[in-house]
C-alpha positions, -999 to +999 in steps of 0.1 A: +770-053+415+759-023+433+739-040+463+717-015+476+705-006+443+699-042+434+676-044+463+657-012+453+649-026+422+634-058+435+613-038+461+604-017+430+597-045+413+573-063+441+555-031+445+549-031+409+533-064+400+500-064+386+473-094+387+495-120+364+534-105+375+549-140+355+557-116+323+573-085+343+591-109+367+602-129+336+612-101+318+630-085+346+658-108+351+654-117+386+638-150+382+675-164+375+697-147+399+713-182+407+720-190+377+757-192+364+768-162+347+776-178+319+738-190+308+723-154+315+718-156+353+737-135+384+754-161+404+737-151+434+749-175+465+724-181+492+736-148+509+727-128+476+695-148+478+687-137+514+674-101+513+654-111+480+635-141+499+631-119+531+618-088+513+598-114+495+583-124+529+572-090+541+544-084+513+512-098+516+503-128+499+536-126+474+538-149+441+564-180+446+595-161+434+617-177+457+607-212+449+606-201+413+638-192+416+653-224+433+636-244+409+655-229+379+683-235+389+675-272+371+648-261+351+648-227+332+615-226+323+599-230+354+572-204+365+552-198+398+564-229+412+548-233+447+575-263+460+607-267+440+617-297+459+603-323+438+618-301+401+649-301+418+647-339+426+640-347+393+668-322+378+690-346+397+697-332+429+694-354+461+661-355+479+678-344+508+698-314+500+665-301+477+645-303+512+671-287+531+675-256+505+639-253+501+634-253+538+663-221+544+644-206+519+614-212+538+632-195+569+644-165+550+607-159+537+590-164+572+619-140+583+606-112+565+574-121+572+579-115+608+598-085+601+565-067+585+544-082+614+561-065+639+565-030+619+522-033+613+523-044+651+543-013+662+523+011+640+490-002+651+499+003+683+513+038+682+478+050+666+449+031+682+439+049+711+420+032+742+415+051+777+428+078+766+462+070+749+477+052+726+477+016+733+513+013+729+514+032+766+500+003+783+532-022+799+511-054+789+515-040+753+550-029+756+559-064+769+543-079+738+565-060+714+595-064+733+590-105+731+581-099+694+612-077+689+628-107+705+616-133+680+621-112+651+661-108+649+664-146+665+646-156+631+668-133+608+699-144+628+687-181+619+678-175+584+710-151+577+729-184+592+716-214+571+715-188+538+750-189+529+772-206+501+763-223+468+725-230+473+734-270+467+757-270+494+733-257+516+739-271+552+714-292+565+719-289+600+717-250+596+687-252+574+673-275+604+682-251+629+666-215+607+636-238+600+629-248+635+634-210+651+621-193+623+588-219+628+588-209+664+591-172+658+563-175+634+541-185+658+547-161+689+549-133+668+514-141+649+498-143+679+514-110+694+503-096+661+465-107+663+463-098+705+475-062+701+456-054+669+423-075+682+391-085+655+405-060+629+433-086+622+405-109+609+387-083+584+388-089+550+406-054+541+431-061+569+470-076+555+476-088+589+457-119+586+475-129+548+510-124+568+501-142+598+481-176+575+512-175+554+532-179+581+517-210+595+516-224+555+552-218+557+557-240+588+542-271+578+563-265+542+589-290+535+594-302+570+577-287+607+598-279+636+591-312+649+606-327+616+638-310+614+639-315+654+641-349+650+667-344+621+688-321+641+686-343+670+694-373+653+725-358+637+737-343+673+736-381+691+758-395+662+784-375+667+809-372+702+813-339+705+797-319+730+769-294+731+794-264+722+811-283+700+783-291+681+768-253+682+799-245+666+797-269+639+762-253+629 
């Protein structure tokens, strides 16, 4: 499989979709990526999965095709599933490992979400002119981006990190770890977003605001950073090892 053209296709395919995309995503074959091979699907791992779910992220107000897709991995008939945690659960696999997988899909999503915040950020700034210049001139603004630039690749690190193997082996720890930093970069980077570009943000003909409330959707789904803290921290005081030890381990 030719990646790079793969990829092409599904951004074709997003900038495509109509009112109802169900049929055309149905009919294009990418709703069963992870499925085996042998019943039709791809056998996309969670690292084939990544750059779908994160260019999933960076369009505004995108249908559940991630979810969707996790969820058919039990069920091949599902459609616009919103949460495939509980389908999962009830296709058999533990509540646990469905949470975990649904969560480092989660972080790959709000990944790409981040991603598109901070190329509408840059561009915003490199045309709105105030005093004079543009506003991306001004060292308050220039230290915004720079933290946002920041946040940005530590949530794709995170994401990349947790999305890899067979998506029911995902590692729990890892999807605890993406969760929690992607959650944090979430929320700098929607409030960078909404300083630099001010009460346009807001408007209703503005995407910002769709990127930025999905964003904080997406941290409250299947577990907060508080929630996978707790996990994550519970995990590290059962075990000896120290703090390196355990980074490695991740």
């Amino acid at each position: 499989m030719n990646d790079d053209l793969f990829l092409d296709s599904f951004r074709k395919l997003l900038d495509g979709l109509g009112a109802d995309p169900w049929p055309e995503l149905s009919a294009s074959g990418f709703l069963d990526v992870l499925r085996p091979e042998a019943v039709g699907g791809a056998g996309l791992d969670l690292s084939g999965l990544f750059p779908l779910a994160f260019e999933t992220g960076r369009r505004a107000a995108p249908p559940a095709i991630v979810q969707t897709l996790l969820a058919r991995l039990v069920d091949p008939e599902a459609l616009d599933c919103a949460d495939a945690a509980p389908v999962l659960a009830a296709g058999g696999v533990p509540a646990e490992t469905a949470r975990a997988l649904c969560a480092a899909a989660d972080a790959a999503v709000m990944a790409g979400a981040v991603d598109a915040l901070q190329a509408m950020t840059l561009d915003y700034a490199s045309t709105r002119r105030q005093f004079g210049r543009e506003i991306s001139k001004f060292q308050a603004i220039q230290h915004q981006i720079a933290v946002m630039s920041e946040e940005v690749m530590a949530a794709r690190m995170a994401a990349e990190t947790a999305m890899t193997g067979a998506p029911l082996l995902v590692s729990l720890q890892a999807a605890a770890v993406a969760k929690m930093r992607c959650g944090e970069a979430a929320l700098a980077c929607a409030g960078i977003a909404h300083a630099v570009h001010g009460a346009i943000g807001v408007s209703a003909e503005h995407d910002l605001h769709h990127l930025t409330g999905a964003l904080h959707q997406l941290r409250l789904s299947h577990g907060g950073e508080a929630y996978w803290g707790r996990r994550l921290g519970a995990w590290a005081l059962s075990r000896p090892d120290d703090a390196a030890t355990l980074a490695r381990s991740l």
